[in-house]
C-alpha positions as CSV (number, residue, x, y, z in Angstrom):
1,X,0.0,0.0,0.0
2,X,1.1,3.6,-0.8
3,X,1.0,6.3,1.6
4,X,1.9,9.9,0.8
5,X,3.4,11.9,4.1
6,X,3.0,15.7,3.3
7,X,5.3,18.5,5.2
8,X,4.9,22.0,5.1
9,X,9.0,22.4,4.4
10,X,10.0,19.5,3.1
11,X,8.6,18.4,-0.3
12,X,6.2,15.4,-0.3
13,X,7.5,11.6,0.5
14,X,6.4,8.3,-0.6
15,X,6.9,5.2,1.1
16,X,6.0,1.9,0.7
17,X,4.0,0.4,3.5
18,X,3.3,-3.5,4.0
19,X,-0.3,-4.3,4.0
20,X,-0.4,-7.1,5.9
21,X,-3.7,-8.4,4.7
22,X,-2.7,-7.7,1.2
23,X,-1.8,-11.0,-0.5
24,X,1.8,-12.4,-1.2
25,X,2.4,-14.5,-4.4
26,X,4.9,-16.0,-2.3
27,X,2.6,-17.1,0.5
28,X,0.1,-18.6,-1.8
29,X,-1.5,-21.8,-0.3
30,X,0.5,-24.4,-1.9
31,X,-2.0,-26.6,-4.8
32,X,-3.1,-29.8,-2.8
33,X,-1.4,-33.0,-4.9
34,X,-1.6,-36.6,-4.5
35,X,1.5,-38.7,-3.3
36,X,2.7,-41.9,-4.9
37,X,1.4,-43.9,-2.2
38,X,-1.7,-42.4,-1.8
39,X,-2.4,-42.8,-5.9
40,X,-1.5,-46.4,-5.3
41,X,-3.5,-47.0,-2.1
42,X,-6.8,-45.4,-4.4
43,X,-6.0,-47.9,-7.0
44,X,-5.4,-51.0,-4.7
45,X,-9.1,-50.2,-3.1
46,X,-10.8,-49.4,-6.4
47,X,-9.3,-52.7,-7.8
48,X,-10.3,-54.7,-4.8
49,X,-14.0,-53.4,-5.2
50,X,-14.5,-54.5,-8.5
51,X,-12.9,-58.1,-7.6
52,X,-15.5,-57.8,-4.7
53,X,-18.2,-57.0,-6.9
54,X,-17.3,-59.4,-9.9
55,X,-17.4,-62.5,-7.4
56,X,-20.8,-61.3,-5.4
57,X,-22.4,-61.0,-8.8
58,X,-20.9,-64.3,-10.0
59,X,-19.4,-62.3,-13.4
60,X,-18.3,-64.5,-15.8
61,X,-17.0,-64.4,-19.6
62,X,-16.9,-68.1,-19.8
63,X,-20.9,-68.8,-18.4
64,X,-21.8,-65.9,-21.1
65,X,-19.1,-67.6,-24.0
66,X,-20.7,-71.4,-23.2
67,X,-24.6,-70.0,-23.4
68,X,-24.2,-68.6,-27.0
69,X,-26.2,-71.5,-28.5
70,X,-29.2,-70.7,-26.1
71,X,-28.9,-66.8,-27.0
72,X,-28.6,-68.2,-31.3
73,X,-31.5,-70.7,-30.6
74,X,-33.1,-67.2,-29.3
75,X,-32.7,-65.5,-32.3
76,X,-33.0,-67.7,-34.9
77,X,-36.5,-68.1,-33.4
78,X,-37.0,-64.1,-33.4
79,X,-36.2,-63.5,-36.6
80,X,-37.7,-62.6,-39.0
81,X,-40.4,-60.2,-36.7
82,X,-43.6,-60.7,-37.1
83,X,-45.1,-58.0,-39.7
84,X,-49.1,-59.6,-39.8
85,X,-51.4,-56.3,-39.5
86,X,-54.2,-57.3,-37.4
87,X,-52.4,-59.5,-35.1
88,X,-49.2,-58.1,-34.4
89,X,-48.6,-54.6,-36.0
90,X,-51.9,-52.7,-35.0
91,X,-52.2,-54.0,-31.2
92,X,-48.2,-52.8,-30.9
93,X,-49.1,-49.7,-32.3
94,X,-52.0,-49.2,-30.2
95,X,-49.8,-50.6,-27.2
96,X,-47.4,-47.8,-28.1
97,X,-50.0,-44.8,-27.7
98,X,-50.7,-46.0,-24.8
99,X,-47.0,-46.3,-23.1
100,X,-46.6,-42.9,-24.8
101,X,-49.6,-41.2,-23.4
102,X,-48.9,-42.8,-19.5
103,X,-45.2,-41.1,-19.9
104,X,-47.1,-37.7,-21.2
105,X,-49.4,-38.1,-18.2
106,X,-46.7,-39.1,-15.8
107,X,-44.6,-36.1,-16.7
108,X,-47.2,-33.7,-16.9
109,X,-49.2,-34.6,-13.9
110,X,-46.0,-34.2,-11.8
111,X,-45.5,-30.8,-12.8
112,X,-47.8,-28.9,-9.7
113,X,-46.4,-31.2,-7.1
114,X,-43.1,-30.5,-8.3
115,X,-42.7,-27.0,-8.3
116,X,-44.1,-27.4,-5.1
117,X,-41.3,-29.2,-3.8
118,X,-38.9,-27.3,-5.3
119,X,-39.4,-24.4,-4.2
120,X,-39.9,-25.7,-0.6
121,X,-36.6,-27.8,-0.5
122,X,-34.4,-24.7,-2.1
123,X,-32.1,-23.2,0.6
124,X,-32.9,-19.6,-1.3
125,X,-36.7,-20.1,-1.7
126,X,-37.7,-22.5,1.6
127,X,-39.6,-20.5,4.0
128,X,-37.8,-22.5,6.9
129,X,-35.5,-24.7,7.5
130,X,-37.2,-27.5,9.3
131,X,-39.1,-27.2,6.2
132,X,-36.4,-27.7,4.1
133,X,-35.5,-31.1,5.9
134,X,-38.9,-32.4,5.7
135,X,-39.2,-31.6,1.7
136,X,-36.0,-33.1,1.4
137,X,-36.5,-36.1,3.1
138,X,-39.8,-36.5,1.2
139,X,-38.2,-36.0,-2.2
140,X,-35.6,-38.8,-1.0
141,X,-38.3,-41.3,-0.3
142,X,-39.8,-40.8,-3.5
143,X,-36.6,-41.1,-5.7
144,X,-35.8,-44.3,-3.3
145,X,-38.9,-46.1,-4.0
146,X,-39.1,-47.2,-8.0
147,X,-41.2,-46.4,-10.2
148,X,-42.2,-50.0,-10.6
149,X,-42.9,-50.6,-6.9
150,X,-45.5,-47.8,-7.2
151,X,-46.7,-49.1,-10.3
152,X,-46.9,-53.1,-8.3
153,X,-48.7,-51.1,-4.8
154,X,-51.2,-49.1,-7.6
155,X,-51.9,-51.8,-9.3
156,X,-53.1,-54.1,-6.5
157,X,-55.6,-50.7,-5.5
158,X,-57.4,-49.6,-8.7
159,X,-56.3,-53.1,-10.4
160,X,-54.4,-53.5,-14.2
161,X,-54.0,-51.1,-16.8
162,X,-52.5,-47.5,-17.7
163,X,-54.1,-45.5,-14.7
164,X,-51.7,-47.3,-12.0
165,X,-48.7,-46.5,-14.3
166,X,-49.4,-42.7,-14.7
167,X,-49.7,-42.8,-11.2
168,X,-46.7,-44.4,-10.0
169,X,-44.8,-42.0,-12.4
170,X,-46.4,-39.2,-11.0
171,X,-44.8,-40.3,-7.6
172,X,-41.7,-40.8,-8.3
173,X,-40.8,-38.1,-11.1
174,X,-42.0,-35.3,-8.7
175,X,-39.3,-37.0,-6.2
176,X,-36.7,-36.9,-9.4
177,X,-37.5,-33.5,-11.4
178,X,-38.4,-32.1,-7.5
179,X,-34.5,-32.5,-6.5
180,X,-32.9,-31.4,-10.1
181,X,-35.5,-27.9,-10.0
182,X,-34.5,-26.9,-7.0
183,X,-30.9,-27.2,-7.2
184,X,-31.7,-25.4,-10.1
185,X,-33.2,-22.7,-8.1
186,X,-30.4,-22.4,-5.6
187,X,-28.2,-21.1,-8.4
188,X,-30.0,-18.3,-9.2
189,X,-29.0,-14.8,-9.2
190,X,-30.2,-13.3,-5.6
191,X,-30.5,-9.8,-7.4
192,X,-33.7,-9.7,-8.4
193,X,-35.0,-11.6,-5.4
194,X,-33.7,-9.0,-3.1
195,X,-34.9,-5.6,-4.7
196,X,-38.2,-7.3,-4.6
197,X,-38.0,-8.2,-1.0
198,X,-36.9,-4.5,-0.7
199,X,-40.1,-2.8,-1.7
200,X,-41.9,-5.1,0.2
201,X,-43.0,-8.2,-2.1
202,X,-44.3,-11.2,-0.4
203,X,-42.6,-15.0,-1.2
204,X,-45.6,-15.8,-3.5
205,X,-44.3,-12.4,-5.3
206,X,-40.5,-13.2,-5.2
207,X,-40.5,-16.8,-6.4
208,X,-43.6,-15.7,-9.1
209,X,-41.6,-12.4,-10.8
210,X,-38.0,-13.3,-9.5
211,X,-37.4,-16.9,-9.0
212,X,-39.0,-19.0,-11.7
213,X,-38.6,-16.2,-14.9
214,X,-34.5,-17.0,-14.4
215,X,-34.8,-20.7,-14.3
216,X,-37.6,-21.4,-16.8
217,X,-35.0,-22.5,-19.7
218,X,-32.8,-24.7,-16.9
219,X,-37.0,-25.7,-15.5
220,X,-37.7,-26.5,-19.3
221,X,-34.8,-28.7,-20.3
222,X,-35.2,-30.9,-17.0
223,X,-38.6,-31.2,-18.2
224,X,-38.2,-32.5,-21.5
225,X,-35.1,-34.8,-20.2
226,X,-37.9,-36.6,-17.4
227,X,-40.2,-37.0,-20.7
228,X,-37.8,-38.9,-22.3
229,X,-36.9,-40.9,-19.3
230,X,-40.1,-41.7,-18.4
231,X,-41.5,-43.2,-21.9
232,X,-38.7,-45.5,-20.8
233,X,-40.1,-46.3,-17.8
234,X,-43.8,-46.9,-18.9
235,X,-42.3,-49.6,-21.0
236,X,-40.9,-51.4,-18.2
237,X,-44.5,-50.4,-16.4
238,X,-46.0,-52.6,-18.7
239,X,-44.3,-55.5,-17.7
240,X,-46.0,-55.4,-14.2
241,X,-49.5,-54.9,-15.6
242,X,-49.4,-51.1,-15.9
243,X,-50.7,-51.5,-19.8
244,X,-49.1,-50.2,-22.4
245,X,-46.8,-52.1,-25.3
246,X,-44.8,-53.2,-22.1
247,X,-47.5,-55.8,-21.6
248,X,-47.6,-56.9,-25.1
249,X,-43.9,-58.0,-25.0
250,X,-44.2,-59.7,-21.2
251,X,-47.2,-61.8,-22.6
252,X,-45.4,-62.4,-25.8
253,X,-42.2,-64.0,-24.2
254,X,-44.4,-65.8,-21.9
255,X,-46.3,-67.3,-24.7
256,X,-42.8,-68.0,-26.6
257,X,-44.1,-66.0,-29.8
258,X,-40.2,-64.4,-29.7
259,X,-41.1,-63.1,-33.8
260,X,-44.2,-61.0,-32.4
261,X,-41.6,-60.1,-29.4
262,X,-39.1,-58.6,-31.9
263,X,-41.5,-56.8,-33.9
264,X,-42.7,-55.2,-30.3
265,X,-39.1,-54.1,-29.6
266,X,-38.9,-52.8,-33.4
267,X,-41.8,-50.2,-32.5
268,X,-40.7,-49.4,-29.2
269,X,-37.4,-48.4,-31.0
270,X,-39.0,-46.5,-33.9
271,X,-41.0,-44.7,-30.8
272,X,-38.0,-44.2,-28.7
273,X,-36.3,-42.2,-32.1
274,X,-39.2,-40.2,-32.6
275,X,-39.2,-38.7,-28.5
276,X,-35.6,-38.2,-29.1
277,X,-35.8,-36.4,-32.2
278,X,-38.6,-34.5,-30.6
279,X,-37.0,-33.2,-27.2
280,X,-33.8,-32.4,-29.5
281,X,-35.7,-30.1,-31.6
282,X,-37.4,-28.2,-28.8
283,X,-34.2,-28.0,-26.8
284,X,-32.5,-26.6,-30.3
285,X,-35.5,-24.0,-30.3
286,X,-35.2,-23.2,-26.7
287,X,-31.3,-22.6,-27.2
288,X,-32.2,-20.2,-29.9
């Protein structure tokens, strides 16, 4: 630091005075780096994990290489897919619609509850901490529970079909898209939330004008990514008795037609493209 000491007979003098809160290049905190032995202690534990995990889950090359004439017997049976109209092609396609429409639903439906939880389990938006906890915790137990144990507990309540799959993605997407929002929100800019608290607005007012305007492309994308995800899961929905093509392909392998099987999996692909394409074109737009 600089300090100028003025006289009223001797001409101005500059000295040079040590700061001693200033920082030093030369007392910079020195970059953190791994040893030797602590690299190879991290290896020796990550190595002895996966043995760990490759003998608990009885991994084996050689079971896999001496079952490849079940897996051709499989395929040879598959192929070619089934292509009849009225038997195979228009109950996939109508299967389809239906897996497509419960991951819509189980999106869309989850949006309210969602938001809700959000903002409530966001350290810049939670009105109080113990309220924080409790939305968190509630969030966890929903993204701990799978979507196909809700779908198994629904469907033994308001019996088979699609409505017990929307449902059980409505439960455990808002515990998912819940989570990724708010940590969302907690990045925000605090500018705009503090010159409305300011002039007075009310939390309503802050998170309506403030909080959700900055995040609505981040909100957005997270939305479109669940979509995706959760056409995924109504497949697998199906094979509990949630409806949808899911169940087409379950009774199909039980009934060893693997042809109509393949022809099932075909479609699923051709819709699994389509959402894909779809979600990348809106997300292109949104970039724009």
């Amino acid at each position: 630091m600089i300090t100028v000491k003025r006289d009223a007979e001797v001409p101005p003098v500059i000295t040079l005075v040590h700061d001693a809160q200033a920082p030093r290049p030369d007392l910079a905190p020195p970059t953190r780096r791994f040893g030797g032995w602590q690299l190879g202690t991290a290896v020796v534990v990550i190595v002895a994990l996966h043995v760990i995990a490759v003998r608990e889950t009885e991994f084996s090359l050689v079971t896999l290489i001496d079952g490849r004439q079940g897996m051709m017997n499989f395929l040879a049976e598959a192929f070619p897919p089934d292509l009849d109209w009225s038997d195979t092609l228009w109950p996939g396609l109508q299967a389809t619609g239906i897996t497509l429409w419960i991951g819509l639903l189980g999106t869309t439906l989850s949006i309210p509850t969602s938001a809700l939880f959000a903002v409530l389990a966001s350290r810049t938006t939670t009105p109080h901490p113990v309220v924080y906890q409790v939305s968190r915790a509630i969030l966890s137990f929903l993204r701990a529970v799978p979507d196909v144990v809700f779908a198994l507990i629904f469907v033994t309540a308001v019996g088979l079909g699609p409505f017990p799959g929307v449902l059980a993605l409505i439960f455990h997407n808002t515990g998912v898209m819940a989570k990724l929002w708010a940590e969302a929100i907690e990045e925000i800019d605090p500018g705009p939330s503090e010159a409305l608290r300011t002039v007075g607005a009310n939390r309503t007012q802050i998170v309506a004008n403030a909080t959700f305007p900055q995040v609505i492309p981040q909100l957005f994308g997270l939305l479109l990514y669940r979509f995706d995800v959760n056409v995924r899961s109504s497949l697998v929905l199906g094979l509990v008795g949630a409806g949808g093509i899911g169940l087409l392909i379950n009774q199909s392998i039980k009934s060893f037609q693997f042809d109509a099987m393949l022809t099932y999996i075909l479609i699923v692909l051709v819709l699994i493209i389509a959402v894909d394409l779809f979600s990348a074109g809106v997300r292109k737009k949104l970039a724009l």
